[in-house]
One Martini backbone bead per residue (centre of mass of N, CA, C, O) as a GRO file, in nm:
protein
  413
    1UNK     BB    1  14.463  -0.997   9.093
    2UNK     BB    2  14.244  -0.915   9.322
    3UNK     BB    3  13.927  -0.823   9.345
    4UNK     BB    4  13.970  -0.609   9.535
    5UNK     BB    5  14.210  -0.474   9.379
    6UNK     BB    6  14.017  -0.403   9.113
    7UNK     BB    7  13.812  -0.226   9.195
    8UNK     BB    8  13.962   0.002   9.324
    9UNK     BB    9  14.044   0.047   9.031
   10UNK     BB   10  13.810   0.135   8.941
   11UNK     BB   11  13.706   0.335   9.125
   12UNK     BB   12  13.946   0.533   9.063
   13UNK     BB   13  13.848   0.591   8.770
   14UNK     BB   14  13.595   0.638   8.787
   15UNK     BB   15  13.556   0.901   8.982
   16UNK     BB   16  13.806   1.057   8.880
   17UNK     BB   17  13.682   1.076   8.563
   18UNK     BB   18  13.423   1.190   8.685
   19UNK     BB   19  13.506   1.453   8.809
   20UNK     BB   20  13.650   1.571   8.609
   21UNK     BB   21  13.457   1.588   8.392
   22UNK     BB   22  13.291   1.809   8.581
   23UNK     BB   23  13.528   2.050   8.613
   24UNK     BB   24  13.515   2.097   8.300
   25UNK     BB   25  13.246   2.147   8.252
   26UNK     BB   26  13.278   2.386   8.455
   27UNK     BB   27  13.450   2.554   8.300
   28UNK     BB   28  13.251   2.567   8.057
   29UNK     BB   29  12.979   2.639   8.147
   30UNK     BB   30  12.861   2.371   8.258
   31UNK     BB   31  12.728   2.112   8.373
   32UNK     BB   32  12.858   1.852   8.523
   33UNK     BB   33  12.689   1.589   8.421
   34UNK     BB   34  12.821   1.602   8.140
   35UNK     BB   35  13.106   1.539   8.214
   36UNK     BB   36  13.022   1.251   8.335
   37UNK     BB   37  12.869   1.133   8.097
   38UNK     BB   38  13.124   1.157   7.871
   39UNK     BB   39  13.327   1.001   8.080
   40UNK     BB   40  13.128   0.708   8.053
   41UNK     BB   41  13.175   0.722   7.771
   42UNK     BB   42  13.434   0.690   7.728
   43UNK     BB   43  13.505   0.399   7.867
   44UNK     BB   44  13.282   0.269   7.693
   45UNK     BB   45  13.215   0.121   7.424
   46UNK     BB   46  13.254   0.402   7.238
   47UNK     BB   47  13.589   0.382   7.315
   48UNK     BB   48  13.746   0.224   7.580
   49UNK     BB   49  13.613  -0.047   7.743
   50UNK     BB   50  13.717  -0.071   8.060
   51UNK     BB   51  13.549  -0.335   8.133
   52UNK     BB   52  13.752  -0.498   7.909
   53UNK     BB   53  13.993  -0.511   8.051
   54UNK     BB   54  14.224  -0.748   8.158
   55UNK     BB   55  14.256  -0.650   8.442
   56UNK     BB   56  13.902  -0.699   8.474
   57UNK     BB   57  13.830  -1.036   8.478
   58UNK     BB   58  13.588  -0.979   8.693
   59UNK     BB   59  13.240  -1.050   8.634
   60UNK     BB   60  13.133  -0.916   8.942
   61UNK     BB   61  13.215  -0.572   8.848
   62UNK     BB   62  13.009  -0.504   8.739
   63UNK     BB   63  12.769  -0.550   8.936
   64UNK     BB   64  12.889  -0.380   9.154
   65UNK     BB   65  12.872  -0.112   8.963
   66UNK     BB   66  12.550  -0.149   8.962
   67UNK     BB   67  12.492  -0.156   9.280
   68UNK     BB   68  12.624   0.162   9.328
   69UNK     BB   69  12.436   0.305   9.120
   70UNK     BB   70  12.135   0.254   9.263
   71UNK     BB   71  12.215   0.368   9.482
   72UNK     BB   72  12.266   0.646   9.379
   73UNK     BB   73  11.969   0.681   9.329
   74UNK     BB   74  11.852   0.664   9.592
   75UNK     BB   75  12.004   0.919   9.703
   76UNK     BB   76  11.944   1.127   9.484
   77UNK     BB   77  11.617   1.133   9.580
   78UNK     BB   78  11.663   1.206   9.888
   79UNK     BB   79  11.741   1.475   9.830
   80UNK     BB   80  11.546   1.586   9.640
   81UNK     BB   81  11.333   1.575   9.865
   82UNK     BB   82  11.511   1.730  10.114
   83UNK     BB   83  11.465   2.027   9.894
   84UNK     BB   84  11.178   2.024   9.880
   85UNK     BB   85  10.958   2.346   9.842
   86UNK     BB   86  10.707   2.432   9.967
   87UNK     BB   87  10.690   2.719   9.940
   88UNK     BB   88  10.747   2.739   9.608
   89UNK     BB   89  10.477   2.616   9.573
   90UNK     BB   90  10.286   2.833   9.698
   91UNK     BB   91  10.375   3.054   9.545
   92UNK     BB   92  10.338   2.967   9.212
   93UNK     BB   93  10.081   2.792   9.224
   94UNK     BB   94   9.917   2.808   8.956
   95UNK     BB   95  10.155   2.800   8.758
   96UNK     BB   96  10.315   2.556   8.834
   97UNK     BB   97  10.070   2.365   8.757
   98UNK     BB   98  10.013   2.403   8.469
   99UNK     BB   99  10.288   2.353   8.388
  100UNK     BB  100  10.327   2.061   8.461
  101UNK     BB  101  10.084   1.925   8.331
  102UNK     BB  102  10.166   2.073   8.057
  103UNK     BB  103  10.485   1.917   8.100
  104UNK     BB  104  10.359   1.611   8.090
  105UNK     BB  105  10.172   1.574   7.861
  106UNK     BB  106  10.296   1.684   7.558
  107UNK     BB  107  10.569   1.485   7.620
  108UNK     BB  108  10.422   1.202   7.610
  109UNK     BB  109  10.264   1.219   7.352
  110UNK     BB  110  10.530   1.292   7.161
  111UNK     BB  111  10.690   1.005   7.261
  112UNK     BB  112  10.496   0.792   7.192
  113UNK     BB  113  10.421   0.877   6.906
  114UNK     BB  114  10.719   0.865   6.780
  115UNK     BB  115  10.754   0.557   6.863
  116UNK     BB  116  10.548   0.430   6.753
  117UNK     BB  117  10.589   0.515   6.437
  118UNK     BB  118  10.881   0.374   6.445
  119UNK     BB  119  10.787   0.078   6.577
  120UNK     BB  120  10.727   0.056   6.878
  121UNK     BB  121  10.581  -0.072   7.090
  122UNK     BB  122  10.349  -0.005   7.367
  123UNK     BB  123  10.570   0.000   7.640
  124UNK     BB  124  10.820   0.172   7.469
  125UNK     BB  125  10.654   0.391   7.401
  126UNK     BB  126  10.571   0.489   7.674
  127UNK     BB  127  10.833   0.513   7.809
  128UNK     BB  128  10.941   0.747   7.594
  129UNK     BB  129  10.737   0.933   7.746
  130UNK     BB  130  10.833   0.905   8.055
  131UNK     BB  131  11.109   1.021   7.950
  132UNK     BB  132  10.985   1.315   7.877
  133UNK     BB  133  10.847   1.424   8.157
  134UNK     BB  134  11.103   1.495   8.245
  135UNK     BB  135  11.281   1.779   8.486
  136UNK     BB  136  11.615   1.958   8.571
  137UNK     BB  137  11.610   2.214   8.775
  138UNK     BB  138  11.947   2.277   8.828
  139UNK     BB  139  12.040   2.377   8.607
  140UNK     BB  140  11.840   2.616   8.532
  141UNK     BB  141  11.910   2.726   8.834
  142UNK     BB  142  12.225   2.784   8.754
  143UNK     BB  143  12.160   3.017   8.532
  144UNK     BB  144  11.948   3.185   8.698
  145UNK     BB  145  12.190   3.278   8.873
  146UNK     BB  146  12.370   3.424   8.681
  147UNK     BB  147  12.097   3.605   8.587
  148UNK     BB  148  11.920   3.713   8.855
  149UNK     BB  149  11.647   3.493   8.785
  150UNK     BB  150  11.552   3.329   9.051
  151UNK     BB  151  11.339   3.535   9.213
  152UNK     BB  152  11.125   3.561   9.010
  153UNK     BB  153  10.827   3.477   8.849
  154UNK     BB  154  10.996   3.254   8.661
  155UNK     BB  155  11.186   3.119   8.865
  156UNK     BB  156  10.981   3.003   9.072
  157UNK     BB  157  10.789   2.850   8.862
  158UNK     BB  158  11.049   2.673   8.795
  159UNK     BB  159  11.053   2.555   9.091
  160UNK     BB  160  10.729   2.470   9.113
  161UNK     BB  161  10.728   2.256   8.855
  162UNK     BB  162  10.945   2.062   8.901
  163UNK     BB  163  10.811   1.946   9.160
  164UNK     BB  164  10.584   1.838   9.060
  165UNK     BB  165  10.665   1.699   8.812
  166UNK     BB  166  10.844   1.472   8.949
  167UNK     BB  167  10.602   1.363   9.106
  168UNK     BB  168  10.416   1.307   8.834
  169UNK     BB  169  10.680   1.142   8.691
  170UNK     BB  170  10.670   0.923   8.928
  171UNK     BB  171  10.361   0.842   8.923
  172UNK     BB  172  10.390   0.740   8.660
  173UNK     BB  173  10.603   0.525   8.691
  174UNK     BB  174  10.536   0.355   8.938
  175UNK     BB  175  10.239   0.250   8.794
  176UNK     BB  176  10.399   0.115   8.551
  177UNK     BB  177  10.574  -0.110   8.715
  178UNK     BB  178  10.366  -0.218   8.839
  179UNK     BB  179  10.176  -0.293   8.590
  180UNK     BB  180  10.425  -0.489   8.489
  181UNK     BB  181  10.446  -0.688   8.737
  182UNK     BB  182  10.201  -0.803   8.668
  183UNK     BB  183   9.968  -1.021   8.419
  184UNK     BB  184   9.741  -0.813   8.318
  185UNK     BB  185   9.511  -0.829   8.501
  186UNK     BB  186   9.272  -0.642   8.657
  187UNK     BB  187   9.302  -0.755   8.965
  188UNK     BB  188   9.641  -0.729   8.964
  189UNK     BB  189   9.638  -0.413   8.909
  190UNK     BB  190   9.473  -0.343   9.160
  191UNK     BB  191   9.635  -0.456   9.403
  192UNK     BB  192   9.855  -0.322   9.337
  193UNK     BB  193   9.761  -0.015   9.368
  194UNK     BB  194   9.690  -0.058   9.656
  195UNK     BB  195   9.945  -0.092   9.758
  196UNK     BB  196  10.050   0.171   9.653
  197UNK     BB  197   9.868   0.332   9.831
  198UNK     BB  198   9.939   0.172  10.135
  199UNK     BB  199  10.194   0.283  10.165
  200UNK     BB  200  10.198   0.585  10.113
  201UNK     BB  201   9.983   0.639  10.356
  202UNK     BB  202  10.138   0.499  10.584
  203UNK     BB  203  10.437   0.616  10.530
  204UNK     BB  204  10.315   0.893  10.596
  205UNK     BB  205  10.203   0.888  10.855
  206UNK     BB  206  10.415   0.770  11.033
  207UNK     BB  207  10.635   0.966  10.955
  208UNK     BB  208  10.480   1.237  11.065
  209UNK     BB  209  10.495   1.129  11.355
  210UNK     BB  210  10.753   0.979  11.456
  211UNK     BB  211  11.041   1.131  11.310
  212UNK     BB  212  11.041   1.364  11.510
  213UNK     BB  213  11.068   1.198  11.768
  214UNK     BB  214  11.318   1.118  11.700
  215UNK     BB  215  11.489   1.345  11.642
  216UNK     BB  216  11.457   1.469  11.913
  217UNK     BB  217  11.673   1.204  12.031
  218UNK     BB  218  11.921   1.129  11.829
  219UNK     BB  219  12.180   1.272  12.021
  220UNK     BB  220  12.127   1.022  12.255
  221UNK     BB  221  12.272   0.851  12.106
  222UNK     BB  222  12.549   0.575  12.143
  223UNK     BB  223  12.679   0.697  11.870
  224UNK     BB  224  12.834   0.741  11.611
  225UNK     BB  225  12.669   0.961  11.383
  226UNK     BB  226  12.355   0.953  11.421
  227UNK     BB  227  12.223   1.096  11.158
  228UNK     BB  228  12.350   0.925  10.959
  229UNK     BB  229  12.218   0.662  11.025
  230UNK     BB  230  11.934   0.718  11.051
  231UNK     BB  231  11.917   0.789  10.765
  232UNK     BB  232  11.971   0.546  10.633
  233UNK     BB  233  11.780   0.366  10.762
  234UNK     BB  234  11.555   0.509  10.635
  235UNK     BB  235  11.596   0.496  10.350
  236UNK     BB  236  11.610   0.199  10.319
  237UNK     BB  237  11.341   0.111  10.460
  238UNK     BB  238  11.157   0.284  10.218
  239UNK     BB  239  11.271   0.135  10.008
  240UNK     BB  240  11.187  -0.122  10.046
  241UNK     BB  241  10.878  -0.089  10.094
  242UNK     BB  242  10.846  -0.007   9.817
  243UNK     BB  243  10.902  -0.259   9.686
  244UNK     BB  244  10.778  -0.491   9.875
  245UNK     BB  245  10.484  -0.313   9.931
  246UNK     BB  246  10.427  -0.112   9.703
  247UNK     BB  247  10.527  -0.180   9.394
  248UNK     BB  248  10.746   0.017   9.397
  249UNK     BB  249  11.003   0.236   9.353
  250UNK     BB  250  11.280   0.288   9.562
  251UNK     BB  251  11.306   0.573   9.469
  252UNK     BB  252  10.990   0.654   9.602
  253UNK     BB  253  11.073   0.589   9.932
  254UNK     BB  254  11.340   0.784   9.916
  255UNK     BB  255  11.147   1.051   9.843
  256UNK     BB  256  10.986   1.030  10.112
  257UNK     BB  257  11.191   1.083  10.287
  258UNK     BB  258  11.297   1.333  10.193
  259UNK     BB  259  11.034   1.491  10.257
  260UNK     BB  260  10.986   1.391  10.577
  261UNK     BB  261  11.286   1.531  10.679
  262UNK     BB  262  11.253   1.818  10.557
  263UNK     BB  263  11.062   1.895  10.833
  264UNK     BB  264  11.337   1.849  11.015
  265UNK     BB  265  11.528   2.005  11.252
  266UNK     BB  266  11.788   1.850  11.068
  267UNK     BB  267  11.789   1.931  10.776
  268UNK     BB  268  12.095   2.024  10.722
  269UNK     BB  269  12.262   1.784  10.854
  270UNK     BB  270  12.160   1.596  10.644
  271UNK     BB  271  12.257   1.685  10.405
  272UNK     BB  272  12.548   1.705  10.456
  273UNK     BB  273  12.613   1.421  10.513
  274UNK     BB  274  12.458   1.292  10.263
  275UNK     BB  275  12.618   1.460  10.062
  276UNK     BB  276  12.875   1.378  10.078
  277UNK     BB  277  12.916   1.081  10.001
  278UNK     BB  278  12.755   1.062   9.783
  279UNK     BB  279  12.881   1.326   9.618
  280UNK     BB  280  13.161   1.147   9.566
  281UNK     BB  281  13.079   0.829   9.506
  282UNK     BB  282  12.762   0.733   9.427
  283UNK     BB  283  12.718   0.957   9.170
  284UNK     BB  284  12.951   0.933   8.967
  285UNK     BB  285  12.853   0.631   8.911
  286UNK     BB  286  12.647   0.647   8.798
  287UNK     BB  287  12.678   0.851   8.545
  288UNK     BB  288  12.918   0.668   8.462
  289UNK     BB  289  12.729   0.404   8.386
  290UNK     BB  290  12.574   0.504   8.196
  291UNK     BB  291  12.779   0.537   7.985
  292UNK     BB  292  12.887   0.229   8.005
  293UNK     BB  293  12.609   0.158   7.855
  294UNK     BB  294  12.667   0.329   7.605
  295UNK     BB  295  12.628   0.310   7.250
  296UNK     BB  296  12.669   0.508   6.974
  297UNK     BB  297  12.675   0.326   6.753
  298UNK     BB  298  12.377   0.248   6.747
  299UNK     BB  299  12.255   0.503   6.609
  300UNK     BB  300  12.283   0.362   6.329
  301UNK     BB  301  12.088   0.409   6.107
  302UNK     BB  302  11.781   0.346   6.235
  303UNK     BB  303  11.822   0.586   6.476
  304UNK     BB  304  11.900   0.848   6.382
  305UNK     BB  305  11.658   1.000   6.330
  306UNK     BB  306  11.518   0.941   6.587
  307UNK     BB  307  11.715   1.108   6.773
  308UNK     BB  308  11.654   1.358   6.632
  309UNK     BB  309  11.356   1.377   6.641
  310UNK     BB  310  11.361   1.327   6.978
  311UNK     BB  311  11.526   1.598   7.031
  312UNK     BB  312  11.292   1.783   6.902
  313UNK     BB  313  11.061   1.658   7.067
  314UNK     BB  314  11.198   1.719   7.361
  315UNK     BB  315  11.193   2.051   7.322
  316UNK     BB  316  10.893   2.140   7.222
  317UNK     BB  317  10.699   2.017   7.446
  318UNK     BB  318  10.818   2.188   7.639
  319UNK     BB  319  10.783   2.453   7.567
  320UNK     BB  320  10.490   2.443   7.502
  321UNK     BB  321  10.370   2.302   7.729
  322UNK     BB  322  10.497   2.519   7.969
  323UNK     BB  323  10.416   2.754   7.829
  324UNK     BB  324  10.104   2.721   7.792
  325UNK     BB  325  10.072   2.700   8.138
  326UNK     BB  326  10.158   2.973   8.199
  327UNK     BB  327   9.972   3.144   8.013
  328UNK     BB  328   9.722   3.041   8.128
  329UNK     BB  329   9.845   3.165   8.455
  330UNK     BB  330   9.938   3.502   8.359
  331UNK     BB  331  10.167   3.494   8.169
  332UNK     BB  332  10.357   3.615   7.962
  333UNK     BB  333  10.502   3.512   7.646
  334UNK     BB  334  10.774   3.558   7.764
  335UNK     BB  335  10.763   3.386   8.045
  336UNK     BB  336  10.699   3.168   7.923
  337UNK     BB  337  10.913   3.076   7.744
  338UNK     BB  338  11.123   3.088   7.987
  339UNK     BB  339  10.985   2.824   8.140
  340UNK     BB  340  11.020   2.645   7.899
  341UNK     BB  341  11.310   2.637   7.861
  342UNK     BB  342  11.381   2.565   8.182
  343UNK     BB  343  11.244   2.241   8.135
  344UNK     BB  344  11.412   2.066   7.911
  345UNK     BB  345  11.571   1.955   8.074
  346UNK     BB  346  11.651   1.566   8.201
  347UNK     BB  347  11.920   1.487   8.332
  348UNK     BB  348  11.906   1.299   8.644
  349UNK     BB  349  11.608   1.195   8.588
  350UNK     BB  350  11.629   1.060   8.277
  351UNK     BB  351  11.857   0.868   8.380
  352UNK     BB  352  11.683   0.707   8.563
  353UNK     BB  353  11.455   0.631   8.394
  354UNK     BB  354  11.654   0.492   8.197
  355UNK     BB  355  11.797   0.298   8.436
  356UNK     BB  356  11.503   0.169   8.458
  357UNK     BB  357  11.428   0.040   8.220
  358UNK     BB  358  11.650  -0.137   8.178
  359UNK     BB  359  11.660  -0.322   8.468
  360UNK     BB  360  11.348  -0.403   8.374
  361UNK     BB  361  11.366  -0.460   8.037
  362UNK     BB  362  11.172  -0.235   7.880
  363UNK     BB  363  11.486  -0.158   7.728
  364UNK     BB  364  11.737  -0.208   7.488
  365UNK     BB  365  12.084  -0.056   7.435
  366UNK     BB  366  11.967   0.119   7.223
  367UNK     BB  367  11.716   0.274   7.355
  368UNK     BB  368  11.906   0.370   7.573
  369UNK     BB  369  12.113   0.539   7.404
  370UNK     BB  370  11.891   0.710   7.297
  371UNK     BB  371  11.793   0.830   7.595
  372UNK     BB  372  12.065   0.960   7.629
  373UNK     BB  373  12.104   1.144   7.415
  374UNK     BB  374  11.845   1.322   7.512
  375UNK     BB  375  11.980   1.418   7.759
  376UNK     BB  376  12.258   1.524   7.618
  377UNK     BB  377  12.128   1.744   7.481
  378UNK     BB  378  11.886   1.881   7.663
  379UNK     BB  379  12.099   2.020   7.869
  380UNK     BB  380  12.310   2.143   7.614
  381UNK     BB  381  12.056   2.365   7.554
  382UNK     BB  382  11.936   2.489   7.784
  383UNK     BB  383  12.116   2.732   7.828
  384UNK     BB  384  12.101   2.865   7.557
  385UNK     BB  385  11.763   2.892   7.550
  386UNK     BB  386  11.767   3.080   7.806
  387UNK     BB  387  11.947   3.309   7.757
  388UNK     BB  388  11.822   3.370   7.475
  389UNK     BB  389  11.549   3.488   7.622
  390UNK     BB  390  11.713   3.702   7.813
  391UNK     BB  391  11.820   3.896   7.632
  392UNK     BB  392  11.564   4.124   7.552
  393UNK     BB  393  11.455   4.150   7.838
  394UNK     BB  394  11.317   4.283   8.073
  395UNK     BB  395  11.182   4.329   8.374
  396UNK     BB  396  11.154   4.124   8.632
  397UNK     BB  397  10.942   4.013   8.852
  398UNK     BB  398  11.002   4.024   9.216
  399UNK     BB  399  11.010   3.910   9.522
  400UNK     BB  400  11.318   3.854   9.629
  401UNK     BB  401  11.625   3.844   9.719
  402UNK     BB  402  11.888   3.734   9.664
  403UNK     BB  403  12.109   3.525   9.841
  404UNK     BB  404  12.411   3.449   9.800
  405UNK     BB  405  12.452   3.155   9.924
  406UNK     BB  406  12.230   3.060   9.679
  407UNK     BB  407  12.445   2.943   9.472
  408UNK     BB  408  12.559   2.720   9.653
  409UNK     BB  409  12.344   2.546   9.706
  410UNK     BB  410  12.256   2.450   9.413
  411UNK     BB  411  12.472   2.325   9.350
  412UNK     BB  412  12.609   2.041   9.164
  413UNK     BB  413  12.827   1.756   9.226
   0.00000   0.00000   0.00000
């Protein structure tokens, strides 16, 4: 069999896999990510290992699979920059800054003190830390909008602490990242970070003065497709520069792209055109490889406690870090709480951190296993955390009617 029809059957299987696991789990009531995630588990180490198959002896698929991967995460950033509701940080606002800063603050230092303590040295125990502060409001935001409560006091500040949570632990990721790969002298630090203020400052500005003069030409391209060509060569170009000039994660030029076209007037073009190809096939491969670099094997003996404690240190920071933050900002103690709870899932933005932290060498297939356990722990407690939240609330304070449409729009592929 030739390496181009390996690959085929391998896509077919992991993409197919992918999607029907997703499927499974959005009919059980849970959100997709889970069913994508146990799929990977399921072919990986912990089960089939298909990518030891005898059919796959092509040693050039795996990383073939591990960079249509990084593709996936690259896109999957650049979605999310280009949902992000301004708005919504408006409307929530100081609610939503105390809810994110101590939704960071106190899961970081739970995760790095946790890690310390049970012996991880310095690197890898802050990587814990800053995977601990990730938060994915898809989840929540799909479970609030079950329970008709996405419009209200409490979920606006949960979707506009999202907001800001992903952007303060992308910027905390970033600046870990440029910081690992100087020397570790004071001034190779300081250019490094330097480096990093210059692209971000400069990429910010020239997108937001030319990238609508583009669009505003971009249908008289003499070409096929021209929206989706335009935005792919933007990620691409962003992605490259933020590694290449700005010592940062490329998955952060992809998102800061993915703002600043969420301004231009092609805004709903641009989400269609390439959520369709992403989440068909880009975003499938990522989640399911996760699965396939997981051996929960690795988890038994001395990890096994570890990870039971990281996951109950992972929901206790999240609830407590927001839920103080929300009543710092004048939420009642229960709307507090409902807070707290639907900020706890990590889902793939943990993921990310996740196997960025594996790709750059700072955390071995052991500890990468165990911090995928703790993003599909909190997965699946959040939305029962949160519902058992609401179960006994009176009527909390609503801004405006939810439109039908917006259940939909939310769907995670």
């Amino acid at each position: 069999m030739s390496p181009t029809v390996q690959l085929i059957l391998l896509l077919l299987i992991l993409v197919g896999v992918a999607k029907l696991g997703g499927a499974i789990s959005s009919a059980l009531g849970q959100p997709t990510v889970l069913g994508k995630l146990l799929a990977g588990v399921l072919l990986g180490p912990s089960l089939l290992n298909v990518m030891h198959w005898s059919v796959f002896e092509n040693i050039a698929l795996e990383s073939t699979v591990h960079h249509l991967a990084e593709l996936g995460v690259i896109f999957l950033m650049f979605i999310a920059g280009l949902r992000m509701e301004s708005a919504e940080l408006r409307e929530a606002g100081r609610a939503a800054a105390w809810t994110a800063i101590l939704g960071v603050i106190v899961p970081f230092s739970g995760g790095f003190a946790t890690a310390y303590l049970f012996g991880f040295a310095m690197i890898p125990a802050i990587f814990v830390g800053l995977l601990l502060t990730a938060t994915s409001v898809s989840i929540s935001a799909q479970t609030l909008l079950e329970l008709g409560k996405l419009r209200t006091r409490v979920g606006t500040t949960l979707m506009g602490a999202a907001v800001l949570d992903d952007i303060l632990g992308l910027l905390l990721l970033s600046i870990f990242l440029a910081t690992q790969s100087s020397d570790g002298s004071i001034w190779t630090v300081l250019l490094t970070l330097g480096r990093l203020i210059f692209f971000i400052s400069v990429a910010w500005v020239l997108g937001r003065r030319y990238l609508p003069r583009l669009v505003a030409r971009i249908h008289r391209w003499p070409i096929n497709e021209p929206v989706l060509t335009f935005t792919i060569l933007v990620i691409l170009a962003f992605a490259f520069g933020a590694e290449e000039i700005g010592s940062l994660a490329a998955i952060t030029g992809a998102f800061m792209a993915g703002i600043l076209l969420g301004h231009t007037e092609i805004r709903a073009e641009i989400d269609r055109s390439v959520s369709s190809f992403t989440y068909a096939l880009l975003v499938p491969i990522f989640f399911i490889s996760i699965g396939l670099n997981t051996d929960l094997g690795s988890l038994s003996g001395a990890y096994l406690p570890l990870a039971l404690i990281l996951c109950a240190v992972a929901v206790v920071t999240k609830v407590v870090g927001c839920g103080l933050g929300a009543r710092i900002a004048g939420l009642s103690k229960r709307e507090s709480l409902q807070v707290g709870a639907g900020m706890v899932s990590r889902g793939e933005v943990g993921l990310i951190v996740a196997a960025i932290g594996m790709q750059q060498g700072i955390v071995g297939a052991d500890v990468f296993s165990l911090t995928v356990a703790v993003v599909l722990a909190t997965t699946l407690v959040t939305p029962i955390l949160l519902k058992l939240s609401f179960r006994t609330a009176p009527a909390l304070p609503s801004f405006h009617r939810e439109p039908e449409e917006e259940r939909d729009a939310l769907a995670v592929g």
